[in-house]
N, C-alpha and C positions, 0 to 999 in steps of 0.2 A: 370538443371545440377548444379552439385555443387562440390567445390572442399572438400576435407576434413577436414570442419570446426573446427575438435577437435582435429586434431596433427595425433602422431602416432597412434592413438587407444588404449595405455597402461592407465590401471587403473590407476588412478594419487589419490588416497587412499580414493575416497569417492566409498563406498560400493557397491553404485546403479551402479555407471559407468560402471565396468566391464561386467555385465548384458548385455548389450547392444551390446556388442562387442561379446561377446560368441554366442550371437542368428546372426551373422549376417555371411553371406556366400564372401566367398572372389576367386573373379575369377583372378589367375595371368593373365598378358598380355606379351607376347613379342615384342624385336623389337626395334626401335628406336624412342623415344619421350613417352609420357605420356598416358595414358590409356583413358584419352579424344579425344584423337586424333587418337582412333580406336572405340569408339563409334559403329563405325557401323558391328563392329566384334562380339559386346555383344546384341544389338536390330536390328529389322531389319528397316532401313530408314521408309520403309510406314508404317509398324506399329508407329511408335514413330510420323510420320504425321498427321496421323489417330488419333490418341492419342491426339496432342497436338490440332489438331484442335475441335476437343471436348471439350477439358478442356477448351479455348476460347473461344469458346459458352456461355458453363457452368459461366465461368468467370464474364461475361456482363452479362447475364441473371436475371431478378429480381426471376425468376419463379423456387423457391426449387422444385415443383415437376420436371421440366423440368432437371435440375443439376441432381436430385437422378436418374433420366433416363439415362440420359448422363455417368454419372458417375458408374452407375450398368454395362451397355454393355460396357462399357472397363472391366467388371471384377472385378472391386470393390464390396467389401462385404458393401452395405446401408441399416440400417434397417430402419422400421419405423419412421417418423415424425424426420428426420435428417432435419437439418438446416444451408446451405452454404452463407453464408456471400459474398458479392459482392467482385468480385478480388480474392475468396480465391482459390489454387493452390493445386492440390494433382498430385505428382509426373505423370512425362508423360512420364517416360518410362519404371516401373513398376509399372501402375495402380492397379494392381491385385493383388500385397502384402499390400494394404489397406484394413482393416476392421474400420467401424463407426458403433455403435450401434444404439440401437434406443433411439431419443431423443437428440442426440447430438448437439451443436453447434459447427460450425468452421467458426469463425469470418471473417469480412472482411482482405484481405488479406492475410492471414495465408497459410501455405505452410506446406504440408505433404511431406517430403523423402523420398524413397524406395533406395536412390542409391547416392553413394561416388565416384566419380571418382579421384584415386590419382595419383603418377606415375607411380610406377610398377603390379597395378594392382584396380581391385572394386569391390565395395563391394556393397551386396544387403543386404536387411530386410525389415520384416514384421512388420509395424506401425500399431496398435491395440487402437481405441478410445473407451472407455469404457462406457455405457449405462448412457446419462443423464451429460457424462463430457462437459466442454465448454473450448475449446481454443480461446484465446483472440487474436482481431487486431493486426495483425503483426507477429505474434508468428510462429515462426518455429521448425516442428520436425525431429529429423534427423532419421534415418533409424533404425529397430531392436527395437523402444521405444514403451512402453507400458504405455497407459494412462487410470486408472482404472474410475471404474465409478463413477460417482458423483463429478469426480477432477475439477479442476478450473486451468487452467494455465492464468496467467496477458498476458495484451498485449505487443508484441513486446519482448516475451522472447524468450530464446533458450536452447529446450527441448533438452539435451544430457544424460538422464537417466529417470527411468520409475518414473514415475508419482504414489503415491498411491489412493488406492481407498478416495473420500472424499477431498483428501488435494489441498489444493492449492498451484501452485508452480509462482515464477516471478524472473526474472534476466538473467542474460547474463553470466554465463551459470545459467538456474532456478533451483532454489532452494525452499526447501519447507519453506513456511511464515505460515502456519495452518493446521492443521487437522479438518478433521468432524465437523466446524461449529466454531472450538474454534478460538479466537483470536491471533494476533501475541504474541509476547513478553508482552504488557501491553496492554491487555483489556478493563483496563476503560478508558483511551485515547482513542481510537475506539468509545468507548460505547460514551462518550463528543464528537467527534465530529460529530457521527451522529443527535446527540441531537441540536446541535447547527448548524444544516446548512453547517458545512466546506465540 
């Protein structure tokens, strides 16, 4: 569960953000207190049980094929030769607005979003990892993001707009550091410290 990590949802003027928030479905709640605290109004308790106790499995398990198992009968779209990272978390109470292509990594620890719970109401989407892309240790995606293929997110960042195909993104909130293979800002810095062991 999560509260909602990025405010109010208003585009705050980088171009991607907005994206995110227009693909994403918003259920009001009424009543008194926060839309956490009717949880059981939006999933039903044994499902989200059921649910989390798989992902726990999943969690601890060294065994990818065991996880791609686990993780398909909740409803998730896995394609071939997907690869879960020990600890890593995809949403447990909408498993089934996840799609992983084939090929993917998702790092240790790393956490997929389907779902915002704020006060007056939540919000769902569809998290889409892209053939061949690799989310990094730690790395969280929030809900409605699109991570194209071949992208690269660093570890321990936080994904709050789509990812392009190729690029890599890192930071708190991630931002793009490269495209298709190119270097950040100054490349032959890159280029020296691979050369040299740093």
């Amino acid at each position: 569960m999560t509260d909602a990590q990025d405010g109010d949802g208003d585009d705050d003027g980088d171009s991607t953000a907005g994206r995110r928030h227009e693909r994403l479905t918003r259920h009001p709640t009424e009543g008194r207190g926060n839309s956490l605290m009717r949880w059981t109004d939006a999933k039903s308790p044994l499902v989200v049980s059921r649910n989390y106790a798989a992902v726990l499995v999943a969690r601890a398990s060294p065994s990818l094929r065991l996880k791609n198992h686990l993780f398909r009968a909740l409803g998730m779209s896995v394609g071939e030769g997907v690869a879960w990272g020990l600890e890593s978390t995809p949403d447990v109470f909408w498993p089934e607005l996840i799609t992983v292509e084939d090929d993917a990594i998702i790092g240790y620890d790393a956490t997929l979003l389907c779902h915002e719970f704020l006060q007056e109401e939540y919000r769902t989407g569809e998290v889409h990892v892209g053939e061949r892309a690799m989310i990094g240790a730690g790395a969280v995606v929030l809900p409605g993001v699109r991570i194209g293929a071949d992208a690269q997110v660093a570890a321990n960042s936080l994904v709050d707009s789509d990812v392009p195909p190729g690029a890599t993104v890192a930071g708190v909130p991630a931002r793009v550091v490269s495209r298709d293979g190119e270097d950040g800002e100054d490349g032959e810095d890159d280029e020296d410290d691979e050369t040299s062991g740093a």
